[in-house]
C-alpha positions in Angstrom: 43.2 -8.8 -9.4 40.4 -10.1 -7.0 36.7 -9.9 -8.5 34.9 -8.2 -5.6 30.9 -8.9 -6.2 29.6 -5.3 -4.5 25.8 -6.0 -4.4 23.4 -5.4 -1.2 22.5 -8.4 1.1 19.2 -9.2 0.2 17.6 -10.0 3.3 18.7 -6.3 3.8 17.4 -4.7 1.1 13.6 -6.6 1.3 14.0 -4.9 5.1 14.1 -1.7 3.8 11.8 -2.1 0.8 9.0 -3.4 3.2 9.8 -0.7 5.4 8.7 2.1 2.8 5.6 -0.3 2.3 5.0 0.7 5.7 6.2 4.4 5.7 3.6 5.2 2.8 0.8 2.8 4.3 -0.1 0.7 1.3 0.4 -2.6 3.1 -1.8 -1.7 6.4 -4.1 -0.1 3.3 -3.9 -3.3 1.8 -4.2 -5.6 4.8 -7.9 -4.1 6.2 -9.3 -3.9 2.4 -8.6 -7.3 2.2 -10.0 -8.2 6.0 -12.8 -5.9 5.1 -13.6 -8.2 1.7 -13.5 -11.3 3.7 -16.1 -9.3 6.7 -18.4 -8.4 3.6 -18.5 -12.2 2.2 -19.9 -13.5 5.5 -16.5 -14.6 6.9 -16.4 -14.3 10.9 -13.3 -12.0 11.4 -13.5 -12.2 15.3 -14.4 -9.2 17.7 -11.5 -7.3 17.8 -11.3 -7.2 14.2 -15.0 -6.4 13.4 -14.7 -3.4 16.0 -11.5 -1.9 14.4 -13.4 -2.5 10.6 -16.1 -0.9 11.7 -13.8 2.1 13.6 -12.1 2.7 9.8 -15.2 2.8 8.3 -16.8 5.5 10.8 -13.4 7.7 9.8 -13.5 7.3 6.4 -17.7 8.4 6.5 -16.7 11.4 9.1 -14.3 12.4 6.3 -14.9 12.0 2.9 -12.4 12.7 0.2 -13.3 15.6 -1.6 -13.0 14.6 -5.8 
C-alpha cells in the first residue's frame, strides 16, 4: 500500500487565509493605523497618502461609533 500524504499546498492555503484578511478588512485596518502612526511621529508620508489619512479621518468624525 502506497502512503498518500493528503495535505493542502501551502502557497494555496496562505492565498486563501490572506484573502479572509482582506474579506473582513483587518489588514487595510491595519495598514492605515500603522501609516497613520508613522503621519503622527512627524514621518513625511507623501501627498497622496496624507490626503487619503486625512479622507479616513473625516469619515470616521462624520460617523462616530456609538458605545
Amino acid at each position: 500500500m502506497s502512503h498518500r500524504d493528503l495535505t493542502k499546498d501551502p502557497i494555496d492555503s496562505r492565498r486563501h487565509a490572506y484573502e479572509k484578511l482582506e474579506t473582513g478588512g483587518a489588514a487595510q485596518e491595519a495598514i492605515f493605523e500603522a501609516f497613520q502612526m508613522l503621519a503622527n511621529q512627524g514621518f513625511v508620508l507623501g501627498d497622496k497618502m496624507e490626503d487619503v489619512l486625512s479622507r479616513r479621518q473625516a469619515i470616521k468624525a462624520s460617523r462616530p461609533k456609538n458605545h
